[in-house]
C-alpha positions, -999 to 999 in steps of 0.1 A, spaced: -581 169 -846 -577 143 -823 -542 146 -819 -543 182 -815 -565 178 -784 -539 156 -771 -510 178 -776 -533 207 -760 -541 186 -733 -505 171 -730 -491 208 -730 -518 221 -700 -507 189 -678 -471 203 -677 -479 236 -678 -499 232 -647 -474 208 -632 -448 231 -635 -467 261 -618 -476 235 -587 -442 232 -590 -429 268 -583 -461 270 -555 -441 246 -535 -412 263 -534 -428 290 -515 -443 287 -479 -477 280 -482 -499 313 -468 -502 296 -433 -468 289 -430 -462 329 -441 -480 340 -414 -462 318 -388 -430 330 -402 -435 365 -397 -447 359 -359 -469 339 -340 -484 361 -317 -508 353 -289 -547 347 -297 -556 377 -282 -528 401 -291 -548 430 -307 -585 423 -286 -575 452 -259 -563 473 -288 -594 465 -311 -617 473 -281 -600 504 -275 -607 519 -308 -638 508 -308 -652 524 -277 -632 558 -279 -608 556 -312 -633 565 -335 -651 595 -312 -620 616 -307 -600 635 -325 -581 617 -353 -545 622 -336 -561 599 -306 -557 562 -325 -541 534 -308 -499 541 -299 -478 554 -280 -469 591 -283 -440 610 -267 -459 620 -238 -469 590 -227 -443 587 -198 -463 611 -178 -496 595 -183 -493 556 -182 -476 533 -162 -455 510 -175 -446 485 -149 -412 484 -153 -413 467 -188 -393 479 -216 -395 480 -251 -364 479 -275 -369 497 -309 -341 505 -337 -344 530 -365 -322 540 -391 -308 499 -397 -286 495 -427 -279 461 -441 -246 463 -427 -224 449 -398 -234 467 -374 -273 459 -378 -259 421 -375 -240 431 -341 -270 445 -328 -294 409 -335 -262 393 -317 -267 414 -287 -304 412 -288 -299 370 -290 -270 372 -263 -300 388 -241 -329 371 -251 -345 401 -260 -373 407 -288 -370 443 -305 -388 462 -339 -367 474 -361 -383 504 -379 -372 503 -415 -365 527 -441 -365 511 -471 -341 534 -491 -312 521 -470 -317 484 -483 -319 492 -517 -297 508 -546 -309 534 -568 -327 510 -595 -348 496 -566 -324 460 -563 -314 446 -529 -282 456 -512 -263 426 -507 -269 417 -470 -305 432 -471 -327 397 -476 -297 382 -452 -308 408 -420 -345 410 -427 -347 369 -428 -330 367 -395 -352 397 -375 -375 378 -384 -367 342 -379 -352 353 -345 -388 368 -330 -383 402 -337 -408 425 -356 -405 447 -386 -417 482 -387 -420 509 -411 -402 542 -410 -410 554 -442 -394 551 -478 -371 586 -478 -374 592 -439 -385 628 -444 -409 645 -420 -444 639 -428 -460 670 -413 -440 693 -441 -437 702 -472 -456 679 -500 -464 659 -470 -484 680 -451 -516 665 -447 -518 653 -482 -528 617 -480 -521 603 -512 -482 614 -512 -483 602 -475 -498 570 -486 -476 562 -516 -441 569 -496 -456 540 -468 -470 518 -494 -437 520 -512 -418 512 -481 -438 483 -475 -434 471 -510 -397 470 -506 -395 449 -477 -420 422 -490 -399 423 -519 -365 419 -502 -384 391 -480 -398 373 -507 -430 377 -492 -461 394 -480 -451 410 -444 -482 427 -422 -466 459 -412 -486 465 -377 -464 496 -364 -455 529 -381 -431 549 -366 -433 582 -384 -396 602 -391 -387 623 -361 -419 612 -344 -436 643 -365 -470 633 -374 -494 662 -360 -509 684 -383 -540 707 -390 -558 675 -407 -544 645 -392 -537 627 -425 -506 604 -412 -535 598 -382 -562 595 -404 -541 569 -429 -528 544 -402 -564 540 -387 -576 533 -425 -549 508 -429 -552 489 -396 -518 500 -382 -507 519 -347 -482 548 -344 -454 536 -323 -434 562 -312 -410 563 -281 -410 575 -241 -371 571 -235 -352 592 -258 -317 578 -258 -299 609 -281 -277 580 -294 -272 598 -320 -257 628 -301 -224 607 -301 -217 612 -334 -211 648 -332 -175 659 -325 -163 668 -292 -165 705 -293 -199 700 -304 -227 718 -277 -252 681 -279 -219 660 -282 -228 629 -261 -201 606 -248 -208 568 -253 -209 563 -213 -236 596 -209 -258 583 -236 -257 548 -211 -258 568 -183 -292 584 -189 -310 560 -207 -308 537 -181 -317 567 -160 -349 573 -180 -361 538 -178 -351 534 -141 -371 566 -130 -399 564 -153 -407 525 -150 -404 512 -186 -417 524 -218 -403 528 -250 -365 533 -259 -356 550 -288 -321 534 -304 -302 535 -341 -288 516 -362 -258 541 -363 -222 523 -361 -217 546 -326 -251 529 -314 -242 497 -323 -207 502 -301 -225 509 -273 -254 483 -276 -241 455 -254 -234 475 -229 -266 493 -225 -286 461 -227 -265 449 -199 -269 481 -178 -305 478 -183 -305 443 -175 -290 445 -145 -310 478 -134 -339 481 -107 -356 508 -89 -380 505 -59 -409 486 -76 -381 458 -84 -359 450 -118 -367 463 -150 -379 442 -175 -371 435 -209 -405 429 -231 -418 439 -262 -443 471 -279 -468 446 -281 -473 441 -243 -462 477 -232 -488 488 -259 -514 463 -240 -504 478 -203 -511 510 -221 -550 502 -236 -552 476 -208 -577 497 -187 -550 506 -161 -552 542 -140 -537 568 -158 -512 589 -139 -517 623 -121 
């Protein structure tokens, strides 16, 4: 009997060692946490205050973001926010981070999660690659749904369970591609549709602790794509043209960008137009949602 105990014992000593051993190959939670980004001590207090004195009195729609309309109400100092939808795990998501790295600039890159993996759910091959180096090189992750299908139609509409499941399921894939648990803290719903009758896409993100990030400069990237004879056919040097136009005349905000191989083409030039650009309050400034989202709930004037 004696011996059995031993064995027993014996057997839950190297049992045990050997799950302390696969714990150490994984970054404690702490280290986690830093990984994904260290933000500053008081990066969601003016956010957190804001919801708490008016986000919970209005209508559901009016939660902590920034909508398409801001432009005309808020004033953005002249700060300017890079976001990218639509990445694949591809060559030209890895020309874009070397621009971004050339310019010092911090982006989000909104996610869909069917682009980084195959049909049985696996990994493309340069997905875990990409996502490691957004985030090791300061920039965020946010979501853009699984599918990218409009969320105010069809089985969608206002039906919180599906609409929960298809952002759940995106966030699932990219801590599973990462290897690790990643706080989404910015939804950027497909085509910026997210009004309806009921607010569910509204109501969810409040629930889940997470802000709507939409966009205030519109760069129709995009429209390049389209062949020439095409009515919304953009040249690359129009699409340049008026983005930095946008930001210039409206004082910052929120640029709208792809992951499209024509975008990507372009990309190093624009960022060097807009860094180079200034209007009569002084040169624009490259900075991140975070702080534009700040100058938003920071208790500024709004506009007339």
């Amino acid at each position: 009997m004696e011996t059995g105990k031993a064995r027993l014992a014996a057997f839950c000593l190297t049992l045990f060692a050997a799950i302390t051993a696969i714990g150490a190959q994984a970054p404690p939670q702490e280290k986690i946490q830093a990984l994904v980004y260290a933000p500053k001590g008081e990066r969601l207090e003016i956010l957190k205050a804001w919801e708490k004195r008016r986000g919970a009195k209005g209508p559901p729609e009016i939660v902590a973001g920034i909508y398409e309309r801001d432009y005309q109400r808020y004033d953005f100092q002249n700060e300017i926010a890079i976001t990218i939808d639509d990445a694949s795990p591809n060559k030209y998501m890895e020309m874009e981070l070397d621009v971004l790295k050339k310019y010092k600039i911090k982006a989000v890159f909104f996610i869909i999660g069917s682009y980084f993996v195959d049909r049985s759910g696996k990994a493309l091959p340069r997905a875990k690659e990409l996502l490691d180096r957004v985030v090791s090189e300061g920039h965020e992750i946010g979501s853009h749904s699984f599918w990218h299908m409009r969320l105010d139609e069809g089985k969608y509409r206002d039906n919180l369970t599906v609409i929960r499941a298809e952002l759940d399921r995106n966030e699932a894939v990219i801590d599973k591609i990462l290897g690790y648990h990643y706080p989404i803290l910015y939804f950027r719903p497909p085509n910026g549709a997210h009004s309806t009758p009921g607010y569910a896409l509204d109501k969810l993100l409040l629930a889940k602790g997470q802000y709507l990030a939409n966009w205030t400069i519109t760069s129709f990237d995009w429209n390049i794509r389209y062949k020439g004879d095409n009515p919304e056919h953009l040249s690359p040097e129009k699409v340049i043209a008026r983005t930095v136009k946008q930001a210039r005349e409206e004082s910052g905000g929120v640029i709208l960008l792809h992951g499209f191989a024509t975008s990507a083409e372009i990309f190093d030039a624009l960022m060097g137009e807009l860094a180079s650009t200034s209007n009569k309050r002084g040169a624009l400034v490259f900075s991140t949602l975070d702080e534009v989202m700040r100058l938003k709930y920071g208790g500024q004037e709004k506009r007339e």
